[in-house]
C-alpha positions as CSV (number, residue, x, y, z in Angstrom):
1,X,18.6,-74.6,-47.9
2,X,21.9,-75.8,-49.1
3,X,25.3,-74.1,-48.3
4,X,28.3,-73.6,-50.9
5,X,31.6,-72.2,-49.6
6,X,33.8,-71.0,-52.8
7,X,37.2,-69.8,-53.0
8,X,38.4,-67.8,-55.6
9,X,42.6,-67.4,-56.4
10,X,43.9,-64.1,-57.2
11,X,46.1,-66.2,-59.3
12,X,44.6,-67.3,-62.3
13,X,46.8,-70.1,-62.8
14,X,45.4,-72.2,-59.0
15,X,42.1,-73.7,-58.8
16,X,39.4,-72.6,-58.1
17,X,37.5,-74.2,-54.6
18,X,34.1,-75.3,-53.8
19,X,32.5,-76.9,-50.9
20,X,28.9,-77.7,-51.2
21,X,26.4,-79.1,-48.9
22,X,23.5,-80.6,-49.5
23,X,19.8,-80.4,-48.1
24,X,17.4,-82.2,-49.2
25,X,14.2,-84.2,-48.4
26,X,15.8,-87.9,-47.3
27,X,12.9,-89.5,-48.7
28,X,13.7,-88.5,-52.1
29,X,16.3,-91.2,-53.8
30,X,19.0,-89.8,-54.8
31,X,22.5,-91.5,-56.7
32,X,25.9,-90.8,-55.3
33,X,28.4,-89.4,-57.2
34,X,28.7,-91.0,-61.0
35,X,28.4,-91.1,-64.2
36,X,24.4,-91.3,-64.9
37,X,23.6,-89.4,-68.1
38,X,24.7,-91.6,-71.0
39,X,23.6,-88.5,-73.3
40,X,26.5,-86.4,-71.7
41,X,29.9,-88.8,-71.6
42,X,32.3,-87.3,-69.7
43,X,29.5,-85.2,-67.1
44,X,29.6,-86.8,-63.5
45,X,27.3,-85.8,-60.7
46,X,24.9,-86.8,-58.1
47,X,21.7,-87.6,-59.4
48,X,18.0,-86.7,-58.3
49,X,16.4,-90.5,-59.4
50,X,12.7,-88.6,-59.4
51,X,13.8,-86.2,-62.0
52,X,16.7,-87.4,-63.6
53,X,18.5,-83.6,-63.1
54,X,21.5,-83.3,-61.0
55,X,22.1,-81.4,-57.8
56,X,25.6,-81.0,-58.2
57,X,28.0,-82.3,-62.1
58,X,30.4,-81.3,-63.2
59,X,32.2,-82.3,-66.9
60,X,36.0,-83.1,-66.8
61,X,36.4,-82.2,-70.6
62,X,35.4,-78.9,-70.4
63,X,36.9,-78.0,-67.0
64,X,33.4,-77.3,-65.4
65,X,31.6,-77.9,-62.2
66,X,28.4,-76.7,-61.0
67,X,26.1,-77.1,-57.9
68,X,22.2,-75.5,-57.7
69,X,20.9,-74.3,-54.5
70,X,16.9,-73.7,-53.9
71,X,15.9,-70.0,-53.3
72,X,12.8,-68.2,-52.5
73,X,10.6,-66.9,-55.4
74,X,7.3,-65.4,-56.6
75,X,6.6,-68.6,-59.6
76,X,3.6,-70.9,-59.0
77,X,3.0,-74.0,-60.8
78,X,0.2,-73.4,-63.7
79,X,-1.5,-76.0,-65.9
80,X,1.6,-77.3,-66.5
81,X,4.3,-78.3,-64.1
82,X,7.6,-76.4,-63.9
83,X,10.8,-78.1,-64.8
84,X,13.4,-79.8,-62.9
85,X,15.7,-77.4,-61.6
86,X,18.2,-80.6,-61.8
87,X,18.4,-80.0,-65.5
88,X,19.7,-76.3,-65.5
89,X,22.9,-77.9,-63.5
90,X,22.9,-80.3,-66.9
91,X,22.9,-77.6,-68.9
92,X,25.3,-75.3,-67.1
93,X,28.2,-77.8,-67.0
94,X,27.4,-78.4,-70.9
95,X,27.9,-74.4,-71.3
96,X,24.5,-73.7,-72.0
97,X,23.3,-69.9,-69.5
98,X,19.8,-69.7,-68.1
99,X,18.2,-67.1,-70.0
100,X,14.8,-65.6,-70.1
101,X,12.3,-66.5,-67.8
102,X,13.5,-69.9,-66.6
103,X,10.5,-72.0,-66.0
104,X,11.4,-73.6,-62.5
105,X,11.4,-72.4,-59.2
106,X,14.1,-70.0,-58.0
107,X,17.7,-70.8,-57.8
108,X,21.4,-70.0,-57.2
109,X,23.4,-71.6,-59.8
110,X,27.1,-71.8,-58.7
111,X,29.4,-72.4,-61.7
112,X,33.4,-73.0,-61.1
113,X,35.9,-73.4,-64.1
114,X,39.6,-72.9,-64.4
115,X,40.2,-69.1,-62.9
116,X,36.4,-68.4,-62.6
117,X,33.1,-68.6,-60.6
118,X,29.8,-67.0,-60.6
119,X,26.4,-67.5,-59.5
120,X,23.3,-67.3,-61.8
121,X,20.0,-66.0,-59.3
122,X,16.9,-66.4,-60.7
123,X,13.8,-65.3,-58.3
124,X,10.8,-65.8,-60.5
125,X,11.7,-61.7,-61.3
126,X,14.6,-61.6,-63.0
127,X,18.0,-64.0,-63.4
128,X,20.7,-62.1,-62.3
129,X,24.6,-63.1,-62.5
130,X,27.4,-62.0,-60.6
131,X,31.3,-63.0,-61.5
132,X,32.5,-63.7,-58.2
133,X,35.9,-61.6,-57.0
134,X,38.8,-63.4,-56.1
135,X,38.6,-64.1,-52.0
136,X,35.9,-66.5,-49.6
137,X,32.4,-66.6,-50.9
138,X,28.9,-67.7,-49.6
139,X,25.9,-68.8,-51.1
140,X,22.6,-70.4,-49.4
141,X,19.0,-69.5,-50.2
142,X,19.9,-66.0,-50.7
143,X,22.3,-63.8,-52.3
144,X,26.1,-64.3,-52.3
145,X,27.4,-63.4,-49.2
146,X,24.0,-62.3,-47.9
147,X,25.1,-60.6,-44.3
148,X,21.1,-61.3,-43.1
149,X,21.8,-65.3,-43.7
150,X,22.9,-66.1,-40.6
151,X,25.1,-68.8,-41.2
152,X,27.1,-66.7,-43.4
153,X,27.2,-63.8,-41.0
154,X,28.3,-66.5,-38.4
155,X,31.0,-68.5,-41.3
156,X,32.3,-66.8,-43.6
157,X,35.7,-65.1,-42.2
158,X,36.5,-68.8,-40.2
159,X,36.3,-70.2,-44.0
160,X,38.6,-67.3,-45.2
161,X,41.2,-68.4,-42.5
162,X,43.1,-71.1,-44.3
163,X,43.6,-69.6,-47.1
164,X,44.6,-66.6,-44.9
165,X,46.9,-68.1,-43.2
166,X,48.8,-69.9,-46.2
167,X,47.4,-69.5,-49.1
168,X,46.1,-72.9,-51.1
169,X,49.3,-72.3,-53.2
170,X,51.9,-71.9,-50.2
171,X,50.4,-74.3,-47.7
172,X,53.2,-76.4,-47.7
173,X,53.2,-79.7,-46.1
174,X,49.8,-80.3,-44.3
175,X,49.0,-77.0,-45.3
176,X,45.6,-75.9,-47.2
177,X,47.5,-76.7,-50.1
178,X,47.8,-80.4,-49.2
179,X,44.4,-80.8,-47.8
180,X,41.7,-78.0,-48.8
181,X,39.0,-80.1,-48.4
182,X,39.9,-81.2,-44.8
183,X,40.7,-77.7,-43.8
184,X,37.3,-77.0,-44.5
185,X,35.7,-80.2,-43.0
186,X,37.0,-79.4,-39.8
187,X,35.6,-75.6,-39.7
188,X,32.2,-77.5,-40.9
189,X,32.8,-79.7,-37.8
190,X,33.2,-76.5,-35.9
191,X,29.8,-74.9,-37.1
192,X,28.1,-77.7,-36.3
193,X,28.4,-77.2,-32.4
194,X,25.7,-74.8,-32.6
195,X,23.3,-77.6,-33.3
196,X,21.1,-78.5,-36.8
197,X,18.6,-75.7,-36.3
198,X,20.1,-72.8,-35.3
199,X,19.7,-70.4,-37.8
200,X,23.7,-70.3,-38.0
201,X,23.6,-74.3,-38.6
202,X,25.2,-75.8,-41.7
203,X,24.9,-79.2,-41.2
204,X,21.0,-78.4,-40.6
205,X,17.5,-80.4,-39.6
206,X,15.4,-77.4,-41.4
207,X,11.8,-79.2,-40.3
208,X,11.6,-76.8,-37.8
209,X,11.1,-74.0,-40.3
210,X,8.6,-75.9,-42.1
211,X,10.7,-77.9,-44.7
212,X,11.1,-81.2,-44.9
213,X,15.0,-81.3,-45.7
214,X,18.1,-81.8,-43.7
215,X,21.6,-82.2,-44.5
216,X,22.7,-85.6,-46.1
217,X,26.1,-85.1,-48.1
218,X,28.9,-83.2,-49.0
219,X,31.0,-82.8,-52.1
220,X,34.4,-80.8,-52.7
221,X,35.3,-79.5,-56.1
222,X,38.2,-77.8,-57.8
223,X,39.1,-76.2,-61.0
224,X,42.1,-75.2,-62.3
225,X,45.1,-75.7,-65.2
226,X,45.4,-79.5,-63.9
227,X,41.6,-79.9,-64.7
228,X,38.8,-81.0,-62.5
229,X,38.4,-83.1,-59.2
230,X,35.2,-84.0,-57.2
231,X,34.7,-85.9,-54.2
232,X,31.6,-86.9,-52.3
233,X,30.9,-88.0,-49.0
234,X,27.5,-88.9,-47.1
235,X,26.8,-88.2,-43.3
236,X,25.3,-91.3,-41.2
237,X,22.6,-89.5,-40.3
238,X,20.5,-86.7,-42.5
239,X,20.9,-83.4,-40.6
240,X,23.9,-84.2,-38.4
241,X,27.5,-83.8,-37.7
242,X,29.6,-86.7,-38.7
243,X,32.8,-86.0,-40.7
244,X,32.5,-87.7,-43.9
245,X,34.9,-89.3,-45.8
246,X,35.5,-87.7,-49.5
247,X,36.2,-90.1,-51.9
């Protein structure tokens, strides 16, 4: 049940935004931000150590990031296992489109590059893909900006104020143009007063709903004419609010 917050310029020559963060189990290992595919020089990401795949890469050389969020679906495992949905984020930063009938679970796929994002949804149905407008976007388990997710419904106008208010581009000293990332980090702060399972949480514990996963990390991302940046930060404590330091 993770969360990505995107911002899209109506300028096509500023960068592309991304916020993700990420829910998962704590008791699967996971590796911080690096470089961990030797089969894909350049790719950087954080790296699920039980499949290999990565939650979150993106590839500096081709001016890509992408992030993979878990949705619901109708697919059950046969004879043989599905695949890794870690590897379709791979794959995605590499240029390479779901297609077909994926053979994993269901997904949002959240793709940024220099002027662009869009979401890939596959549901076990159908993969669908949507080219996100320029503006504030939100993506959890369901579709983009979803108005029955709650969190969004809750969110995604106090994410929109920033930009707002100044503009990435005209934010001028201390402005979101100077720190994005913390703009955001401090709305995040914000959202987590409601606690880690309110349905309007975040920064969530989601064992109440009968899943195993709470937040552990965040990463911000940009895209744009000067090229790629990431930065990763880990809470103290899976499934609440401490602001992390991106580095």
């Amino acid at each position: 049940m993770c969360t990505v917050i995107v911002h899209v310029p109506s300028e096509p020559d500023e960068a592309v935004r991304l916020l993700a963060v990420r829910d998962e189990d704590p008791a699967r290992t996971w590796d911080p931000l690096g470089a961990w595919w030797p089969e894909l020089p350049g790719v950087v990401g954080v790296r699920d150590r039980r499949a290999g795949g990565a939650w979150l890469a993106a590839d500096a050389d081709r001016g890509r990031v992408a992030v993979i969020l878990n949705r619901a679906d109708v697919v059950t495992d046969g004879a043989e296992p599905l695949a890794s949905r870690g590897r379709v984020v791979l794959d995605a930063v590499e240029g390479r489109m779901p297609e077909g009938q994926p053979r994993t679970h269901g997904f949002n796929l959240v793709e940024v590059s220099a002027g662009e994002a869009s979401v890939t949804m596959w549901d076990g149905a159908s993969v669908r893909r949507v080219v996100l407008e320029p503006g504030i976007h939100m993506i959890a388990h369901d579709d983009v900006d979803d108005p029955a997710t709650a969190r969004i419904a809750a969110w995604r106008d106090a994410f929109a104020a920033p930009v707002d208010e100044g503009g990435w581009a005209g934010g001028g000293a201390g402005g979101w143009a100077d720190d994005w990332a913390g703009a955001w980090l401090d709305i995040l702060e914000r959202t987590s007063a409601v606690g880690p399972v309110d349905d309007r949480a975040i920064v969530r514990d989601n064992r109440p709903f009968g899943y195993p996963t709470l937040s552990l990390l965040v990463c911000a991302a940009s895209a744009g004419p000067d090229g790629v940046d990431v930065r990763y930060g880990e809470f103290d404590q899976p499934g609440a609010w401490n602001r992390p330091v991106l580095a």
